[in-house]
Biotite code that builds the C-alpha atoms (Angstrom):
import biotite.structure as struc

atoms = struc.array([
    struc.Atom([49.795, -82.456, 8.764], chain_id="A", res_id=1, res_name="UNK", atom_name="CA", element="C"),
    struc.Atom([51.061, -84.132, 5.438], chain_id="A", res_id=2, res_name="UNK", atom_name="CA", element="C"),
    struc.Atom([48.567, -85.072, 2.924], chain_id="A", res_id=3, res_name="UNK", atom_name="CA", element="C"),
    struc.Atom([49.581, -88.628, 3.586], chain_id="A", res_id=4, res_name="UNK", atom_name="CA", element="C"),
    struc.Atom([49.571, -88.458, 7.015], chain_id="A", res_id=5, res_name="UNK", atom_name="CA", element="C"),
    struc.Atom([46.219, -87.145, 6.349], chain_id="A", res_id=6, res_name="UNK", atom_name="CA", element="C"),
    struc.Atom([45.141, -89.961, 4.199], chain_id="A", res_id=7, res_name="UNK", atom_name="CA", element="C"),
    struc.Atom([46.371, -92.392, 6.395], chain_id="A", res_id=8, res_name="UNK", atom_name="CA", element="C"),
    struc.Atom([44.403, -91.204, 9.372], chain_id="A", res_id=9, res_name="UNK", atom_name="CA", element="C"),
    struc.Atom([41.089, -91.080, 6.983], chain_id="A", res_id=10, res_name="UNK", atom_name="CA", element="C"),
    struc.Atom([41.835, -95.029, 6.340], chain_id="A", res_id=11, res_name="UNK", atom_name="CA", element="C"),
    struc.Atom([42.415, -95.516, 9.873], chain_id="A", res_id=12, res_name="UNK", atom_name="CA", element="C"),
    struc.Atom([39.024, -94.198, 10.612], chain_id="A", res_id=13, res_name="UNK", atom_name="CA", element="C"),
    struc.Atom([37.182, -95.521, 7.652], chain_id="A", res_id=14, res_name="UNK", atom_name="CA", element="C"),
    struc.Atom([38.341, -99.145, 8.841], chain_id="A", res_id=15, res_name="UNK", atom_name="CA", element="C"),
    struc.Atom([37.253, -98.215, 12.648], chain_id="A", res_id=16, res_name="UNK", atom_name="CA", element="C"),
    struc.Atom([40.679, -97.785, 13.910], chain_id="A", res_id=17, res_name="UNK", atom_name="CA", element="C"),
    struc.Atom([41.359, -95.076, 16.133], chain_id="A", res_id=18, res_name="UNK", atom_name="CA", element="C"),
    struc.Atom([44.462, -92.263, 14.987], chain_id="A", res_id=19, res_name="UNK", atom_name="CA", element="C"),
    struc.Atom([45.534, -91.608, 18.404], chain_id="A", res_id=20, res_name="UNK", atom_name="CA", element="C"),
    struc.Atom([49.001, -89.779, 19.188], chain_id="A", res_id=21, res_name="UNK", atom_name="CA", element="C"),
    struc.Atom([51.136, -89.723, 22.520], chain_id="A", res_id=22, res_name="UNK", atom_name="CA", element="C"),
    struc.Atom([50.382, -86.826, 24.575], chain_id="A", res_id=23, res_name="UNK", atom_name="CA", element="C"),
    struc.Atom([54.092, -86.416, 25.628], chain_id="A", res_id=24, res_name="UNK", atom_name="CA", element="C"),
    struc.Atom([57.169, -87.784, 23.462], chain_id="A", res_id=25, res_name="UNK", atom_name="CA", element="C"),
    struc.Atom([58.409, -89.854, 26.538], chain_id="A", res_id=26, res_name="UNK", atom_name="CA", element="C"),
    struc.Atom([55.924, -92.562, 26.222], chain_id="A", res_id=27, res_name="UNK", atom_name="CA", element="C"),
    struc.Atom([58.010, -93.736, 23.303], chain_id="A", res_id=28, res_name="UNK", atom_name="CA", element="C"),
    struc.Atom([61.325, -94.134, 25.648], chain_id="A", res_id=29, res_name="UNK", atom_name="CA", element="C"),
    struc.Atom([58.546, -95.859, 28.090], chain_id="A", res_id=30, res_name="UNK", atom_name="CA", element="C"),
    struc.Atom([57.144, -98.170, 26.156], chain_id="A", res_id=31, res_name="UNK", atom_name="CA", element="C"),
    struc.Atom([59.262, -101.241, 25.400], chain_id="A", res_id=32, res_name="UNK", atom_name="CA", element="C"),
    struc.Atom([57.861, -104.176, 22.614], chain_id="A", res_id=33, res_name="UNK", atom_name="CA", element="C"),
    struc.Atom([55.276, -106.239, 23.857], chain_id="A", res_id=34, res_name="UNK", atom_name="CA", element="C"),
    struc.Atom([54.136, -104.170, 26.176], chain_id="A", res_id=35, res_name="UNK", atom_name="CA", element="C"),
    struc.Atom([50.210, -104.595, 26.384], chain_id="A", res_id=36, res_name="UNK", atom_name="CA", element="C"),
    struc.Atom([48.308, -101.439, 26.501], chain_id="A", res_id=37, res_name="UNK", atom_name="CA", element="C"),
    struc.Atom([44.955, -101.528, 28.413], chain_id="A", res_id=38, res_name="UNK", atom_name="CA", element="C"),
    struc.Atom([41.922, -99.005, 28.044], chain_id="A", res_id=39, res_name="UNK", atom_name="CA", element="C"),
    struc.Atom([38.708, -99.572, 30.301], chain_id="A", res_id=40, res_name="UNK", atom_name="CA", element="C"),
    struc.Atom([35.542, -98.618, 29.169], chain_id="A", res_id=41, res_name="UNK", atom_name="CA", element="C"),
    struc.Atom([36.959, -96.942, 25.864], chain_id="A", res_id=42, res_name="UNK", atom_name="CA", element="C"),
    struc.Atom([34.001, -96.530, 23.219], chain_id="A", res_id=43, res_name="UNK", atom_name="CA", element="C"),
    struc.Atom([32.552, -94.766, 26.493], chain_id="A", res_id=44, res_name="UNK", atom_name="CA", element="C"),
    struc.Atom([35.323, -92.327, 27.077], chain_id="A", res_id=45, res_name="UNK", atom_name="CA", element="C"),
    struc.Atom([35.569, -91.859, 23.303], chain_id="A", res_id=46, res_name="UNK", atom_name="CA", element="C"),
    struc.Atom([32.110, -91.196, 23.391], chain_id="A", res_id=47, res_name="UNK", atom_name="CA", element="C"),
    struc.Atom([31.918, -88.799, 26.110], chain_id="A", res_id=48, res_name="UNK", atom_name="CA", element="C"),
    struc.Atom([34.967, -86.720, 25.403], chain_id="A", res_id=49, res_name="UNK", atom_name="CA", element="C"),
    struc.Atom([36.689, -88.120, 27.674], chain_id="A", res_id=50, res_name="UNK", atom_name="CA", element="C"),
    struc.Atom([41.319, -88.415, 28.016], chain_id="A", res_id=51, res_name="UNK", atom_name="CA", element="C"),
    struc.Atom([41.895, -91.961, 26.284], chain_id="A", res_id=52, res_name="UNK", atom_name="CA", element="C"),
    struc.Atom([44.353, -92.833, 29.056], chain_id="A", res_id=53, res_name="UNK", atom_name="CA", element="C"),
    struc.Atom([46.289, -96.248, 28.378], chain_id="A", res_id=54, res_name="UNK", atom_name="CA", element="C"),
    struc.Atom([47.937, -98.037, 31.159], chain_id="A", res_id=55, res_name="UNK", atom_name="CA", element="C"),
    struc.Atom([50.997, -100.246, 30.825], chain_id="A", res_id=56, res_name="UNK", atom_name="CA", element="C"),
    struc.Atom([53.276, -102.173, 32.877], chain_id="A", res_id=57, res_name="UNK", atom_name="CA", element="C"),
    struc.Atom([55.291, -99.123, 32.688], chain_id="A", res_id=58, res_name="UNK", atom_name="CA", element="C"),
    struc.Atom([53.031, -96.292, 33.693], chain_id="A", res_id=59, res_name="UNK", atom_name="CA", element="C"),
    struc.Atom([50.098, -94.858, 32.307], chain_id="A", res_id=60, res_name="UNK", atom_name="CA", element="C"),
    struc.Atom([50.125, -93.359, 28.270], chain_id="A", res_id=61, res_name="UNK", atom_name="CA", element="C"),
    struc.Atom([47.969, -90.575, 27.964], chain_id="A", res_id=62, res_name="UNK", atom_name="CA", element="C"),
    struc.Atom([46.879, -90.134, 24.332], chain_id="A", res_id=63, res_name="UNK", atom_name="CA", element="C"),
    struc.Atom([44.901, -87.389, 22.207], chain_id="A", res_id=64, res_name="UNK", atom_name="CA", element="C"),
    struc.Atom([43.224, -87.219, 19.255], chain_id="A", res_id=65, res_name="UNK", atom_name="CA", element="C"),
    struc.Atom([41.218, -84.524, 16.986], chain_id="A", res_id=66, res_name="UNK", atom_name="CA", element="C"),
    struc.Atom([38.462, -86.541, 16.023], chain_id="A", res_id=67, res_name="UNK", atom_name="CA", element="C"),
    struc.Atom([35.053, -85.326, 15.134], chain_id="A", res_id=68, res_name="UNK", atom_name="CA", element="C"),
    struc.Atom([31.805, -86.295, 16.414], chain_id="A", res_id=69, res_name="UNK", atom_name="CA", element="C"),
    struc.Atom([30.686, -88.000, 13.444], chain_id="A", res_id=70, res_name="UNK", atom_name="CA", element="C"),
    struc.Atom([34.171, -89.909, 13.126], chain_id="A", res_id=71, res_name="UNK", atom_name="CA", element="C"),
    struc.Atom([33.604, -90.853, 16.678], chain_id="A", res_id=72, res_name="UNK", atom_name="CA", element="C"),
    struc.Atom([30.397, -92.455, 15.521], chain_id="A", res_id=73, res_name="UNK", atom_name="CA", element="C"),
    struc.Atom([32.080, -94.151, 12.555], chain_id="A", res_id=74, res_name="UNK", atom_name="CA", element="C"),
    struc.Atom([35.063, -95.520, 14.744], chain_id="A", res_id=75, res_name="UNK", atom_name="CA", element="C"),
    struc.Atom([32.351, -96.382, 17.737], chain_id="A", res_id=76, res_name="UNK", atom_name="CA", element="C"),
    struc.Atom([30.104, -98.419, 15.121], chain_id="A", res_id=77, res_name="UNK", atom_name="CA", element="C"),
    struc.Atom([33.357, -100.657, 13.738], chain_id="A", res_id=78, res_name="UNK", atom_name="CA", element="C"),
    struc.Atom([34.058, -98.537, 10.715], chain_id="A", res_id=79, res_name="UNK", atom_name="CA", element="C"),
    struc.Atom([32.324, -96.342, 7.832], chain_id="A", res_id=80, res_name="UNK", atom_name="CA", element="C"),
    struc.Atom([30.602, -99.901, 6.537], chain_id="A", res_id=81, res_name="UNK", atom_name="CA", element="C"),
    struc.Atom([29.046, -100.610, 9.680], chain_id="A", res_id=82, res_name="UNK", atom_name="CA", element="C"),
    struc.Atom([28.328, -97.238, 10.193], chain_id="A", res_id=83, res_name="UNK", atom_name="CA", element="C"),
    struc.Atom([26.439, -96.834, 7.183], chain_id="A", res_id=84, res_name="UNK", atom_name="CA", element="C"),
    struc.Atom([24.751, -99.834, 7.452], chain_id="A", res_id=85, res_name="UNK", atom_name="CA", element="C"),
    struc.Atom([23.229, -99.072, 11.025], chain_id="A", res_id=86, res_name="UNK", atom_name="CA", element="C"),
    struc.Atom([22.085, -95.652, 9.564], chain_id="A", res_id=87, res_name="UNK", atom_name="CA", element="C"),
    struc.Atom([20.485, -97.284, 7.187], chain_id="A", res_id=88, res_name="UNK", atom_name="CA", element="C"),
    struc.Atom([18.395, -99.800, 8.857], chain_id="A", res_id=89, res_name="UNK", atom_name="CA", element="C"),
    struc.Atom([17.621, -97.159, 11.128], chain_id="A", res_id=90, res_name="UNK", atom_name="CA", element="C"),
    struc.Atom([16.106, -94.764, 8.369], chain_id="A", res_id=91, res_name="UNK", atom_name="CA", element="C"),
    struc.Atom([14.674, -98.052, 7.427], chain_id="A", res_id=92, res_name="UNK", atom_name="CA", element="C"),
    struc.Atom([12.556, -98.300, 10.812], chain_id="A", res_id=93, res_name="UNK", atom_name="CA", element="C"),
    struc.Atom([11.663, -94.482, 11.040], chain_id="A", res_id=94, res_name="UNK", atom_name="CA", element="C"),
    struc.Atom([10.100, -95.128, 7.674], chain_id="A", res_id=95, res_name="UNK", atom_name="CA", element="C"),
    struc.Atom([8.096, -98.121, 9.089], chain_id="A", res_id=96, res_name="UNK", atom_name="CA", element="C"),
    struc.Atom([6.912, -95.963, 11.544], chain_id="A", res_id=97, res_name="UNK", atom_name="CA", element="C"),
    struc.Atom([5.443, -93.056, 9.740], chain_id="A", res_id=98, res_name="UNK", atom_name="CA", element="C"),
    struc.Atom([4.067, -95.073, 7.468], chain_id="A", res_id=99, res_name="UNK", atom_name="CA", element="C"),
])
């Protein structure tokens, strides 16, 4: 991976966007514009490990990614703002509590 592609995938996931890839090169024959993608349940899946599996008018689009589990967290809470802020108030309350 190029160091921009690698930059570019750190934005993605700083802003809460997930860097996913095709699976298998066809999906780009397969997929026309405007096609609508559709993912049920997907901050689940991502969260359990499980395939990210699109489906299209044209089939299903099985993606991948190589994302760790604390980017998981940061794209699952909206973004490295967001996810800072909710660790935060939550070292906030544990505080209230011992104290």
């Amino acid at each position: 991976m190029s160091r921009l592609a690698r930059i570019h995938r750190q934005n993605l996931i700083n802003y809460g966007i997930l860097p996913l890839l095709f699976a298998h090169n066809d999906a780009y024959d397969r997929l026309q514009i405007g096609d609508k993608l559709n993912c049920e349940n997907l901050r689940s899946k991502l969260a359990n490990g499980e395939a990210i599996v699109y489906t299209s008018g044209n089939g299903d689009v099985e993606t991948v990614h190589h994302l760790t589990p604390e980017e998981i967290a940061v794209i699952i809470d909206g973004g490295v703002i967001a996810h800072r802020r909710l660790l935060g108030h939550m070292h906030e309350a544990s505080e209230r509590r011992s104290a």
